[in-house]
N, C-alpha and C positions, 0 to 999 in steps of 0.2 A: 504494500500500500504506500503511496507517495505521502513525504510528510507535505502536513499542511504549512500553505506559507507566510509568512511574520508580516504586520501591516507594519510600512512602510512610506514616509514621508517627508520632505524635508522639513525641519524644526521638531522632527517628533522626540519627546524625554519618553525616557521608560527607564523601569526598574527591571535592571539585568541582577541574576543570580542561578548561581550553580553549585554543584557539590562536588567532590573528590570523588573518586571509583580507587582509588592506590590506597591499603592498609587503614581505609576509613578517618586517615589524616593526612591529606594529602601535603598540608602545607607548614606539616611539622617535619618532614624530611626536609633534614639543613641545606638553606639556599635557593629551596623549591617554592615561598613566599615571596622574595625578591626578586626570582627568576620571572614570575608570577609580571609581576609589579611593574617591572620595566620592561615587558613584553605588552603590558596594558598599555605603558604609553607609547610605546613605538608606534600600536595598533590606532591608538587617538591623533598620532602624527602622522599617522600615514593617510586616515579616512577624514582628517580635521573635527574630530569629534572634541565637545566640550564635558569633561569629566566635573560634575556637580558633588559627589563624594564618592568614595570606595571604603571599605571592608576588605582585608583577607584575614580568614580566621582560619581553626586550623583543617576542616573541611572542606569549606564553602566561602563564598564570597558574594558580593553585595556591589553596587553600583547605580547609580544615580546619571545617566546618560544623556544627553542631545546630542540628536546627527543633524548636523546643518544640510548634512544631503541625503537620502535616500537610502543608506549605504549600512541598515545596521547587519542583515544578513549574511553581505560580502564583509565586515570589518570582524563581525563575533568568529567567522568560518577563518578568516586568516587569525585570530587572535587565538583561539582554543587549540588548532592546528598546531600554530606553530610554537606554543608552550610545550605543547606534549612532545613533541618532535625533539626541545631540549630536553625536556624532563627524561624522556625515556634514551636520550643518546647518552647524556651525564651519569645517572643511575642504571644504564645498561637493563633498560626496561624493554619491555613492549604490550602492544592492545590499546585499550581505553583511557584515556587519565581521565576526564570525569564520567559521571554517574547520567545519563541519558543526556537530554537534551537541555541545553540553558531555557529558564523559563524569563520572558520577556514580559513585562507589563504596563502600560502605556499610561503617564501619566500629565494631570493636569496642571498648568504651571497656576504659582502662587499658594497656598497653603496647603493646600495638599502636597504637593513636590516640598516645600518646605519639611511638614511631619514626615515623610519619605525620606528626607537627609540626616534630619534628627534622627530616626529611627538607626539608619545605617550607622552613623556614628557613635550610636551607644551598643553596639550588638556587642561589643568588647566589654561594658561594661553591664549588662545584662546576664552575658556570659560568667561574670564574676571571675575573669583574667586581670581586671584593674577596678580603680575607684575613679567617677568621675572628675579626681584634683591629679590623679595619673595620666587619665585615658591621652594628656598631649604627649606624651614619653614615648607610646605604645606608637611603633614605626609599624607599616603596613597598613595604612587608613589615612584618606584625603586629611581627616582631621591634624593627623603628625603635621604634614607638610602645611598646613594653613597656620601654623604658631610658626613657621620658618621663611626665611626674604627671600628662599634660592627653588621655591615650589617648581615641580613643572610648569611650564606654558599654559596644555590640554587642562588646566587644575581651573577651576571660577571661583575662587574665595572671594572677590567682590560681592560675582550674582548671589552666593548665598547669604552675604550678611547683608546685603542688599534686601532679600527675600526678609528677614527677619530683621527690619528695618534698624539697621546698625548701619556706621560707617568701618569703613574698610583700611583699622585702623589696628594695632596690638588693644587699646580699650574696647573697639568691636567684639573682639577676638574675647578678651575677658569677660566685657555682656553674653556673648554668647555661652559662653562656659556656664556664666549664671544660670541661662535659658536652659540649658541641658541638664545643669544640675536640679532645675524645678518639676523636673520629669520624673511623676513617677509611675516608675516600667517594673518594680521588682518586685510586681504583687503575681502569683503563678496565673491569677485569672487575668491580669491586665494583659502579662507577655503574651498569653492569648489569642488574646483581643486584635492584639498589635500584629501578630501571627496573622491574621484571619483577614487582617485590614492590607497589610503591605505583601504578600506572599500569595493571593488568592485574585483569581477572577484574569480579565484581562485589560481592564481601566480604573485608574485611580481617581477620581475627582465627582464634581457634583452630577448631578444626575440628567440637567440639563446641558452640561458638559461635552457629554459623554451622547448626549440624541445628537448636540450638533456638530461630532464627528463623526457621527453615522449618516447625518444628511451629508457633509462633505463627502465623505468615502464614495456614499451610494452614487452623489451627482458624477465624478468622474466615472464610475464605473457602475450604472445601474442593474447589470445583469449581477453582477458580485455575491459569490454566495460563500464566505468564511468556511472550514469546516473545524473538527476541533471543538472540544468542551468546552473551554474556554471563551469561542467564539458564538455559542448557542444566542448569550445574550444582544454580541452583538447584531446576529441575524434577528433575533425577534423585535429588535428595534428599528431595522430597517426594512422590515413586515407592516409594523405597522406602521411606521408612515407613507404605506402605499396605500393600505387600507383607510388611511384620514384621506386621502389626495382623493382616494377612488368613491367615499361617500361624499365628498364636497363637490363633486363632478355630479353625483347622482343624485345629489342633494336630499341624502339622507344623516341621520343623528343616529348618535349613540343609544336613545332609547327606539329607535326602529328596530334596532337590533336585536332588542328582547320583546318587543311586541311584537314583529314580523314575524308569519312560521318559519319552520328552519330550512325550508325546500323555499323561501321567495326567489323567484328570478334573479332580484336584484342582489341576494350572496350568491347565487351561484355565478354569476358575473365577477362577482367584485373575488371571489375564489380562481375561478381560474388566472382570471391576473397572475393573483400570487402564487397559485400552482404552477402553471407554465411558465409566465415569464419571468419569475422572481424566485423559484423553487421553493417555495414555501411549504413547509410539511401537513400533511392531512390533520393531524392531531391541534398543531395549534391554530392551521385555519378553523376548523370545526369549533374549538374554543371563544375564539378572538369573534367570530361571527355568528355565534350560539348553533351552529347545523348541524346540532348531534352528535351520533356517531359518525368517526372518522371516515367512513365508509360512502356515507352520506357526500360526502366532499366527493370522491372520484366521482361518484355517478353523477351532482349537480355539475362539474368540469364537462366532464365529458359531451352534454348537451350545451355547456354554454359556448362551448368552442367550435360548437358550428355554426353559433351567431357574430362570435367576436369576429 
């Protein structure tokens, strides 16, 4: 089965992360954290990606991303690549260096990417590796480098204290610490929470956010059908706003839809749409348009598409 493929755009941030597949620690074999590290930024100087925070801990790692270009597929495939390729010629290794596939997830800029950076930047101390008056010491996380004058390029210590309206100063830098220190993550049900909130789904931000990247995506490509768990939700949002477009045409409401019986002409129209030309599945048409069982969908399509 072909994997499914990463949405992709210029200015898009996402939250990248992955896991180790080598001895469950991948990045506590000595040299293989810095190996890491400076393979990350070669990869943000070569696709010009702006790095917002990173993580490496001793599994997995953590990243805060914008591709100014299109480019995060082709930069993650040379980056993972060509880690393992060290990793496994130095440690005279071979196979996989991580654990399936990096999971990507698309997020909103301003406070949400904000709580997405914070987030990253405390996993060290969540972890209970350090103490928030430490966590600047602890080398292998954008944060080291934003207390230092000599940071990478790819590195945006501005945009983020920027984001968390500070100046982009060493007192910045100390506000910030304060800000981080008022966090608290080291309740078992919060890390959770937090678990649930930055690590799950496939978009980070509000909810209206997140419709109007789906109207974006849909407008350049309206046939677009995501596949992927992940992407369920995005396709059900660009379901239904075929389904608004297609009752504001027919000039029907919301409450038509539960007065109407489940065989009206007018869903089995407004059905095939999303069946044929939108692939929209039997189940949540039948839902979304009250027609029953699933079943009920084929057979109203099937007739409506000798009229459309």
């Amino acid at each position: 089965m072909p994997r499914k493929s990463r949405i992709e755009y210029p200015g898009a941030v996402y939250h990248i992360f992955s896991r180790g597949n080598y001895r469950k620690a991948l990045f506590d074999v000595p040299g293989s954290g810095a190996s890491f590290e400076s393979t990350m930024f070669e990869a943000a100087e070569r696709f010009r990606w702006r790095i917002l925070a990173y993580t490496i801990m001793s599994n997995h790692y953590h990243m805060a991303l914008e591709t100014p270009e299109a480019n995060l597929t082709a930069g993650m495939q040379w980056l993972q690549s060509t880690f393992a390729m060290r990793f496994n010629r130095f440690h005279d290794e071979r196979g996989h260096v991580f654990q399936g596939r990096y999971k990507a997830i698309l997020v909103e800029a301003g406070r949400p990417l904000l709580g997405l950076i914070n987030y990253i930047h405390l996993n060290p101390v969540r972890a209970g590796l350090c103490t928030i008056e430490t966590l600047r010491r602890r080398p292998l996380s954008s944060y080291f480098h934003y207390w230092r004058k000599d940071d990478p390029a790819c590195l945006c210590r501005e945009a983020v204290l920027t984001l968390a309206e500070l100046p982009n100063t060493t007192a910045g830098m100390q506000a910030y610490e304060t800000l981080l220190a008022s966090r608290d993550e080291a309740n078992p049900r919060k890390r959770a929470e937090l678990h649930a909130l930055y690590q799950r789904g496939w978009f980070l931000g509000s909810k209206e956010s997140k419709r109007q990247l789906v109207r974006d995506l849909t407008a350049i490509d309206p046939r677009t059908a995501w596949t992927g768990r992940e992407r369920r939700e995005m396709n059900e949002e660009a379901w239904d706003l075929i389904v608004q477009k297609e009752m504001r045409r027919l000039k029907k409401t919301e409450a038509d839809i539960q007065r109407d019986p489940k065989g009206a002409p007018w869903k089995a129209t407004v059905a095939a749409v999303l069946r044929h030309l939108h692939n929209a599945s039997n189940p949540w048409i039948a839902q979304r348009l009250n027609m029953g069982h699933p079943t009920r969908v084929s057979m109203a399509t099937s007739k409506a598409m000798r009229i459309l």
